[in-house]
Structure formats: C-alpha cells, structure tokens
C-alpha positions in Angstrom: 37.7 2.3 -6.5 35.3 0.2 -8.7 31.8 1.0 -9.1 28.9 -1.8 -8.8 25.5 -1.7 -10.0 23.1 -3.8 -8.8 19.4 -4.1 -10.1 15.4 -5.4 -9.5 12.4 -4.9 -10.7 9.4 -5.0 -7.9 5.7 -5.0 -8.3 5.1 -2.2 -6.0 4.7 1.8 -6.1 7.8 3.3 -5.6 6.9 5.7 -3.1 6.2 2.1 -1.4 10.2 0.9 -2.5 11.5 3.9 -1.3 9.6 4.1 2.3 11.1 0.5 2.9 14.5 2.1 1.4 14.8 4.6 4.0 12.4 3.9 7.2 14.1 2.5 10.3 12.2 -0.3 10.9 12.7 -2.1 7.4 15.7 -0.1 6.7 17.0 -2.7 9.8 15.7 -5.9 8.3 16.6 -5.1 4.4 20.6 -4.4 5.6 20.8 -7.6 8.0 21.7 -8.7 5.4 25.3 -6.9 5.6 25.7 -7.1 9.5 22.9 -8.2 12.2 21.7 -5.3 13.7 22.7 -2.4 11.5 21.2 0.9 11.7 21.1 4.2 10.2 21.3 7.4 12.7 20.5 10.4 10.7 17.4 12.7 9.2 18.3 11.6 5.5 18.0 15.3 4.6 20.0 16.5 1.3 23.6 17.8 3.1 22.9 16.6 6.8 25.3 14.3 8.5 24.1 10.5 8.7 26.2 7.4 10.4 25.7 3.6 9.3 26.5 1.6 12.0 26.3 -2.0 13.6 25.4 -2.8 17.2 29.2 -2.5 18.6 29.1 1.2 17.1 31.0 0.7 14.3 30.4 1.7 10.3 30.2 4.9 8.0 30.1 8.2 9.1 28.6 9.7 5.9 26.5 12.8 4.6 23.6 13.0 1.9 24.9 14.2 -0.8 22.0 14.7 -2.6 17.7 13.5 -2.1 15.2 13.4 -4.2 12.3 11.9 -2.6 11.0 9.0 -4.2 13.5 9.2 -6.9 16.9 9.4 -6.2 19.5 9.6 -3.0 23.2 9.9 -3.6 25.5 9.1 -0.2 28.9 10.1 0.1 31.1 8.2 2.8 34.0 10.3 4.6 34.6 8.0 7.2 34.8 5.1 8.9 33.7 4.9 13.3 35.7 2.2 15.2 33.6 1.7 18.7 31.7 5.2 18.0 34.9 6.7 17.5 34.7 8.8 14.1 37.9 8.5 12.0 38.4 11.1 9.0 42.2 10.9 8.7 43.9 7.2 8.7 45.0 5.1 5.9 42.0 2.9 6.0 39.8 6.0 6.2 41.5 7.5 3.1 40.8 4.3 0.9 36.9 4.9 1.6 36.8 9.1 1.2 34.6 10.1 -1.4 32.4 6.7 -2.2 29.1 7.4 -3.5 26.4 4.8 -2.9 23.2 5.8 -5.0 19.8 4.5 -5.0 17.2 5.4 -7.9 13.9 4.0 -8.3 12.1 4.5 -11.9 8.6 3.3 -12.9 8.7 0.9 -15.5 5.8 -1.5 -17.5 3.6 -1.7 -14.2 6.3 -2.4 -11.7 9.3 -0.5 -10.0 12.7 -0.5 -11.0 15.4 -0.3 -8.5 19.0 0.5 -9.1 21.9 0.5 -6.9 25.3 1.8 -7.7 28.1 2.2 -5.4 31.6 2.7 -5.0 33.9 0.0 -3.3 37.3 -1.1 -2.9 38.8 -4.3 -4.2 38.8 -6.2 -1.5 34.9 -6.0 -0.8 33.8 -6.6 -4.4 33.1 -10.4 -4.1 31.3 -10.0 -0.8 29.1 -7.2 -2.4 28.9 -9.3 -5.0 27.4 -11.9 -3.0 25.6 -9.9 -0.3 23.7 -7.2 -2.4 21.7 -9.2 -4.4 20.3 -10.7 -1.1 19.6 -7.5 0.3 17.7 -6.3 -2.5 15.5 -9.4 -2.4 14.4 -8.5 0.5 13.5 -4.9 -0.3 11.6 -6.8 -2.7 9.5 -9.4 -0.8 9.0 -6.3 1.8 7.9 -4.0 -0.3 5.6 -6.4 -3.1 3.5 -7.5 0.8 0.3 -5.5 0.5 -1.3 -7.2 3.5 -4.6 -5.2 2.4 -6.3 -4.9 -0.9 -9.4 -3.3 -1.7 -12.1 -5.6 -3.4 -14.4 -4.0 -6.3 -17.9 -6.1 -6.5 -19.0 -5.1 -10.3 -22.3 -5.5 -11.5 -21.2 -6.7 -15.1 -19.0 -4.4 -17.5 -16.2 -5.6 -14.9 -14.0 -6.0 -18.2 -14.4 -2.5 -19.8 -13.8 -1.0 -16.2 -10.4 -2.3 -15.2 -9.0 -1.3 -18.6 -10.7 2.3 -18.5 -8.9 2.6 -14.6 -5.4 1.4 -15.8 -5.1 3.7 -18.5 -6.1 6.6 -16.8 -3.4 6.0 -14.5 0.4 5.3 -15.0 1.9 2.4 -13.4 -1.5 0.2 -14.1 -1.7 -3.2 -15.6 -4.4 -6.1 -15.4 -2.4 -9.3 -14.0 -4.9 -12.6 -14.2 -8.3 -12.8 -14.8 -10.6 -15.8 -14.3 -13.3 -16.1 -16.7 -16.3 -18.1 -16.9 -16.8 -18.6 -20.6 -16.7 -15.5 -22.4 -17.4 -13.5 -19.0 -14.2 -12.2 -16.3 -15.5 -13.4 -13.0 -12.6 -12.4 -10.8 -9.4 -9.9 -11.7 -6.4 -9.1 -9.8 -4.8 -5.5 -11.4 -2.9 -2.8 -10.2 -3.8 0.8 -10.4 -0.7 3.3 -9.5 1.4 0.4 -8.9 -1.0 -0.9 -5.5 -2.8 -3.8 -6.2 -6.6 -4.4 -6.1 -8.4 -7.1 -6.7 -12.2 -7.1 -8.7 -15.3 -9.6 -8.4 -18.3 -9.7 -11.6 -20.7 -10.1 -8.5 -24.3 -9.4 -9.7 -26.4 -6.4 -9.0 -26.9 -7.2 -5.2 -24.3 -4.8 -4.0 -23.8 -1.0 -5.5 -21.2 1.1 -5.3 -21.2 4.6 -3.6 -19.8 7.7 -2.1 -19.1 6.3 0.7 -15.9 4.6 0.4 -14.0 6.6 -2.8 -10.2 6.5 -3.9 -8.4 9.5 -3.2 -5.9 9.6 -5.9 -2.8 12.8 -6.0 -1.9 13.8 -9.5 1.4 15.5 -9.9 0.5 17.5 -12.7 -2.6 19.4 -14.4 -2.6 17.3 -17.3 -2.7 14.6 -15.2 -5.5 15.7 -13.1 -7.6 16.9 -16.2 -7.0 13.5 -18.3 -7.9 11.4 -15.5 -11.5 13.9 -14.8 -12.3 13.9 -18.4 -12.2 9.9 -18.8 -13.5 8.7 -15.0 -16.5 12.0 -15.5 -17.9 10.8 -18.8 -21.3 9.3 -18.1 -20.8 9.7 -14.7 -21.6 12.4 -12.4 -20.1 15.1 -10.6 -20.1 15.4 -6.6 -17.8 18.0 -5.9 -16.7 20.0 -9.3 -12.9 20.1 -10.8 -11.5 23.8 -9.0 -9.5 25.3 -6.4 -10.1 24.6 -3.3 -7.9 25.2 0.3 -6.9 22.4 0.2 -5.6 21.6 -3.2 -5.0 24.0 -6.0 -7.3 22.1 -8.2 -9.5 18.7 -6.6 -12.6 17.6 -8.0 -15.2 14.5 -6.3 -16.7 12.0 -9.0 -18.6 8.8 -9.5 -17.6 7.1 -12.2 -20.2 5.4 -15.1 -20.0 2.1 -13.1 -20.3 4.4 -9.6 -17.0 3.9 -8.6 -16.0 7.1 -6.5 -12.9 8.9 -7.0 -11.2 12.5 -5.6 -8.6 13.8 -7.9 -6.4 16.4 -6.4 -3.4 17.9 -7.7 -0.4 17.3 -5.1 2.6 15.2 -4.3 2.6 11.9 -3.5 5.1 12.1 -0.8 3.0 14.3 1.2 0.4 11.4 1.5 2.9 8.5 0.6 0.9 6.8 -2.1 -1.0 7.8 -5.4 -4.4 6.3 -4.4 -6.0 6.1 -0.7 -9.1 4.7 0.4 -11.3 7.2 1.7 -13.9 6.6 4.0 -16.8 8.8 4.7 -18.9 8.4 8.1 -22.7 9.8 7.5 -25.7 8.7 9.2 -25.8 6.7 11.9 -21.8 6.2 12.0 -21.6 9.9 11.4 -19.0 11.1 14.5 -17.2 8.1 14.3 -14.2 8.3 12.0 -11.8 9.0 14.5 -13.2 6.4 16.6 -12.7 4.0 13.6 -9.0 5.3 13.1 -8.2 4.3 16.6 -9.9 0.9 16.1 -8.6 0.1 13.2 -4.6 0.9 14.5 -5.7 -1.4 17.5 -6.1 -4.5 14.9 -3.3 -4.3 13.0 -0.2 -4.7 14.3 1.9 -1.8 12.3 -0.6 1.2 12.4 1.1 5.0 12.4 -1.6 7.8 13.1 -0.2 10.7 10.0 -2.3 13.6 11.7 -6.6 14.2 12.2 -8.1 17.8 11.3 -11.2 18.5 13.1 -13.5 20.9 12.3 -13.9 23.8 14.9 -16.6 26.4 15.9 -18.1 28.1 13.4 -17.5 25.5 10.6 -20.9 23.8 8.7 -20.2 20.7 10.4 -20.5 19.9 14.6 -17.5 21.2 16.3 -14.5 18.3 17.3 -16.0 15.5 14.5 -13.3 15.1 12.1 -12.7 17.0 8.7 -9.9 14.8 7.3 -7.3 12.3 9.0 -4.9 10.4 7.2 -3.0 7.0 9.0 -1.4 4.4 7.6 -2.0 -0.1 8.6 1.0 -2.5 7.4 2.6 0.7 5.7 -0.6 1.3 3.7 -2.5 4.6 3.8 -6.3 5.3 4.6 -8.0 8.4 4.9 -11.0 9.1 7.6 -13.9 11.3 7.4 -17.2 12.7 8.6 -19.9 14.1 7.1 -23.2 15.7 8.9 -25.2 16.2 5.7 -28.1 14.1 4.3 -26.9 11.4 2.6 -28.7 8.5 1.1 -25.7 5.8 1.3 -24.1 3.6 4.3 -20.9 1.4 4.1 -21.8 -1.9 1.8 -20.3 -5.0 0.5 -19.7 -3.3 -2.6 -16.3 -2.2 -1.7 -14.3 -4.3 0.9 -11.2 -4.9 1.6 -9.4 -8.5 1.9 -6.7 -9.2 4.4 -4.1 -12.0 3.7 -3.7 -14.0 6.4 -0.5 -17.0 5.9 -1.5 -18.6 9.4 -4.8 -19.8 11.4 -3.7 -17.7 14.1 -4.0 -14.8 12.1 -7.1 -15.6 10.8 -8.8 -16.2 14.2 -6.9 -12.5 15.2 -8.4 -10.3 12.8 -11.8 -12.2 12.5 -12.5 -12.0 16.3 -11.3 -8.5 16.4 -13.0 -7.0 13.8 -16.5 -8.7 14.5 -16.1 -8.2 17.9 -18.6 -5.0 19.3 -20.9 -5.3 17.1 -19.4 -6.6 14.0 -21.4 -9.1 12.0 -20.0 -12.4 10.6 -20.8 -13.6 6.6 -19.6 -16.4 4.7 -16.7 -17.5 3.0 -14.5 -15.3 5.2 -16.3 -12.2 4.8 -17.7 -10.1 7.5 -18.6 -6.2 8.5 -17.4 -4.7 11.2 -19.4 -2.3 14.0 -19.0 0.6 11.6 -20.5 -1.5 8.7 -17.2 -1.6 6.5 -16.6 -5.6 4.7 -13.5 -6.8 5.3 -12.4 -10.3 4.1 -10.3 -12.8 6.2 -8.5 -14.8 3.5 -5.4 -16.8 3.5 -3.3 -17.3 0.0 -3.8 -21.0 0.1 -7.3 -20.7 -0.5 -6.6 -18.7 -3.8 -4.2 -21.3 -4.7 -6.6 -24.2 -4.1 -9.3 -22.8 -5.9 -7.3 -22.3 -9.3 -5.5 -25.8 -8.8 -5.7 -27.0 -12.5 -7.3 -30.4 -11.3 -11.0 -29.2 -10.9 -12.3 -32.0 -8.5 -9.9 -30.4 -6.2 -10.8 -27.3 -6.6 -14.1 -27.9 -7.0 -13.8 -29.6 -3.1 -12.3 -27.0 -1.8 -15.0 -24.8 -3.3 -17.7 -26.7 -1.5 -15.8 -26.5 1.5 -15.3 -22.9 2.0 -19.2 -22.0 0.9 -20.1 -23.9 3.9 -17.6 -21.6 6.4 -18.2 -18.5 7.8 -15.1 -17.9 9.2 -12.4 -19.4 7.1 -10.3 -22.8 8.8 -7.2 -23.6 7.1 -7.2 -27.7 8.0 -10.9 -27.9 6.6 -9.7 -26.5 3.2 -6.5 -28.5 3.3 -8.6 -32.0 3.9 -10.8 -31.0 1.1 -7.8 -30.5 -1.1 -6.7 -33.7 -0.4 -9.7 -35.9 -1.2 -10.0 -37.5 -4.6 
C-alpha cells in the first residue's frame, strides 16, 4: 500500500475542526463527498469497533486504533461489509487489512492545521487524489462558519486592548482593522482561535460583570500568565484559588472592564477555550434557564450540554440555576443566576452579531428575538426580553460598506442609519446609485 497525505489550514479552533471531524451530523456532509449518504456507526472510543458505511450497507468495518481528543485519531481498517455483511477473510478484504487513516489537527500562526494521512491501494490513489482535497474543503468552510460573534463596544484604548487579549492567549491574531485617521474604529480578531469582532464606540455604553468570557486554561502557567496580565489595573471579583469546581479559577475585570473567568481545565470538557457567560441579576434574576430554552428555540442547531441548579440549603433560591452550559450553531454559551445585589443589567456594551446570508433569515431572527418584549434599535441592532443586544447583520452589508469607491459606500451608509431592521434590496439599490 501507498500512503497519502493530504493538508489545510482553517481559521477556526481546533476543538471546533475536530467536533465537525467526528460529529454525525457534519461528519455526513464533509464525507458526501466520497459516497452520498455515508455514515459512521461507532462511539470513536480508542480500541472500540466502528463501521463506515453508505446507505446500501456497504464500507469499512474498522476499529480506533488510537484518540487523542482534539489532537490526533489513528483508524485501522480490517474489513470491508458487502450489504451489512462483514468480510474479514477474502482476497479483496486482505488487500485493505491493516490501513491506517490518521487525522491530526495542530495550532499554527492563528489558524488550525489539518493533516490527513492514509493508507490506500493503487487502484484508488487517483480518486483520493481527486476526492480528498474536496472533502477537506468542506471541513473547512464548515468549520471557519461562526454564525455568532461577540461584539466589544470600547470606549477608546480599543488598540492597546486587542493586542493585550491576543497575547495573553495562544491561537490569537488581529485580522483587519478600519481606522479613521490615526484612530481603529472597527477590528475583526480572533482570540483562541473564535473570532470576535470590536467597535471604538464612545463612552455611552460600559462594560460589566454581567456578560464575561469564560476561558479554560490547560495548564497553571497558563492560568497564572493570563491573571497576572488581564488583573493589572483591573480588579478582582472572585480571587485566583481552588474552588469545587476547578482546581484553580479566579473572576476579573480587566483595566478596560472587560470580564473574564480563568479556570484551569480541558477544553474538551466544555468544547471551546472561551465561552460567553451570562449572569441573570435583578430583575431577570431566575431566568437563565428560561433564556437557554429561548435561545435553542431561535436557532436552528441548539444542543442543551447539561443545567446545575442550586438546591435547599445553598445561598441562592432553591431550583434557579447555578451553571448550565449549551451550545447554538455548534457554539457554546454558559447561563447563570445570581440573587445577590448587583449594580449592573445586560447592556449594548457587549452584543453579539448574527450573520444572516438571506432576508429570510434576517426577518427570522429579528421577529423572534424582539418578539415578547424585545426592543428594536437601529442599524440592525436590537435587545431582546432579557435585555441582551444582538445584531441582525448580513455579510453584504460589511462588504458594501468597505467598497473602495466611497460614494458607494458612503450610500449605503446613509441607507442603513435610516433602518431599524436591516433590508437587503434597500442596501443593494443604494449600492447601485452613482
């Protein structure tokens, strides 16, 4: 047998590469690619029995040879399964017994590395040639969608932020900023590999507690580098120690008052380095489960991961919830109430934009997440009933807006300042004028 190795680099965590790697449902669409309607039937456990098959019945009947989560997966194929008949024994088994196919994912300058190697015989090399490639582009273009991004709204030193946050953490890089004169007005960046996007907004909006970025360091040094940079000149909520939940977790606010909770874990028990965290006081306090369940109602792919509440005899009232984790188009939120005093609500400090490629969508998420007492903005943004900002905003609107002709842009500007709700054939006409 020959071995082929197959590469691509992809701007997205790779605990994000490697749930669309193994999960059913885009573990489906990225092999398609191969055979319409292939599917994996197994646990993908290190030693357990898994069988790649098509939707007569037919494939590999394989094992994991070895798994490393989030890093590397080695499968050995010892047969082949003829109308979901195994065969370990015939000729055309024998050429097949013993082929490894190994995936690896690395982190490397911002982005994730993927790397496929794989036995074969000679008379699949040019289809593998052909076919592989393919099938790694769309491992890419799934896993580089990140259908929600939080929005930071700075009050000036928007600059000297975003480089303090990417070099505290690894897999961080600033992508495009947008100045006006000597100034950054906008910034798209990536922090952990998950993108975010920042606004130089003025002082009408500040950060606080109660949206903050839960972020899982896999070592100590890790954990204290990141508290001793994010802590100076900023304060302390909850201090760096031990804690049940986390061998060591502290709860800051950074010099700018960006909130963050380090805690010393593995990313695949949450599935990504850094969460948003919501906290429900005040009036919305006893409502973050109610907002998980809203939330998973709006968005199509929504997964509930689990919800602790607290019980009798805890500080807070019994059955309102102590942490809950869930995840919307594959990305990962965290829920949670507090009873105490607290002098913050939900603002427009923090928000979080949704991409939206049709009208259709637009009108979707705009009428659902206004609806019950949400409140409508302008320019696409808008709060919901629990008083979180979300923005409705389709990429053509970012692409209009930087078109290197400014009269365009500049009509397309005046345009959308005059929307609440964002309309795709209004920007589009504007465009179009001269």
């Amino acid at each position: 047998m020959k071995q082929l190795n197959f590469s691509i680099q992809i701007n997205a965590p790779k605990e994000k590469v490697w749930s669309i790697l193994l999960d059913d449902a885009s573990y489906r669409r990225w092999t398609s690619v191969f055979h319409e309607g292939s599917y994996a039937v197994g646990d993908w456990k290190e030693g357990s029995k898994i069988l790649f098959l098509g939707p007569d019945g037919s494939g590999m009947s394989s094992r994991i040879f070895r798994h490393v989560p989030n890093e590397f997966i080695s499968i050995q194929h010892l047969g082949i399964v003829k109308n979901g008949v195994e065969d370990f024994d015939s000729e055309e088994t024998k050429k097949w017994t013993g082929a490894l196919e190994n995936y690896s994912v690395s982190e490397r300058d911002g982005a994730t590395e993927l790397l496929v190697e794989l036995d074969t015989t000679g008379d699949f090399e040019a289809y593998f040639q052909k076919t592989w490639p393919k099938a790694l582009g769309v491992v890419k273009e799934l896993a580089e969608v990140q259908k929600i991004t939080p929005f930071l709204w700075f009050d000036d030193r928007i600059e000297e932020a975003l480089n303090l946050y990417t070099s505290v953490f690894p897999n961080s890089k600033i992508w495009n900023i947008v100045r006006n004169g000597d100034t950054v007005f906008t910034a798209d960046f990536s922090l952990g590999g998950q993108k975010f996007a920042a606004l130089n907004g003025g002082p009408q909006f500040q950060f606080n507690p109660s949206i903050s970025f839960f972020v899982v360091c896999e070592t100590e040094t890790e954990v204290d580098n990141a508290w001793q940079k994010l802590s100076e000149s900023g304060s302390v909520l909850m201090p760096l120690d031990k804690y049940p939940w986390s061998e060591k977790y502290g709860w800051l606010q950074d010099r700018y008052g960006l909130s963050w909770q380090l805690s010393l874990g593995k990313i695949s028990d949450v599935g990504q380095k850094i969460t948003p965290s919501l906290l429900f006081v005040g009036e919305q306090h006893g409502r973050a489960e109610e907002a998980l369940h809203y939330y998973s109602s709006v968005f199509k792919n929504a997964h509930t991961d689990g919800i602790l509440r607290y019980v009798a005899g805890e500080p807070e009232k019994e059955g309102t919830v102590k942490h809950a984790q869930f995840s919307l188009e594959g990305q990962k939120f965290m829920v949670m109430d507090s009873g105490l005093p607290h002098a913050f609500q939900f603002n427009e400090a923090l928000s979080f934009v949704i991409s939206c490629d049709t009208q259709e969508e637009i009108d979707h998420f705009w009428n659902k997440l206004t609806g019950g007492g949400g409140q409508e903005s302008q320019c696409g943004w808008l709060k919901d009933k629990f008083g979180v900002s979300w923005q409705v905003i389709p990429p053509v609107l970012v692409k209009y807006l930087n078109d290197p002709n400014p009269v365009k842009a500049n009509n397309v500007m005046q345009a959308m300042m005059k929307m609440s709700r964002i309309d795709i054939a209004t920007l589009q006409k504007a465009y179009e004028q001269e």
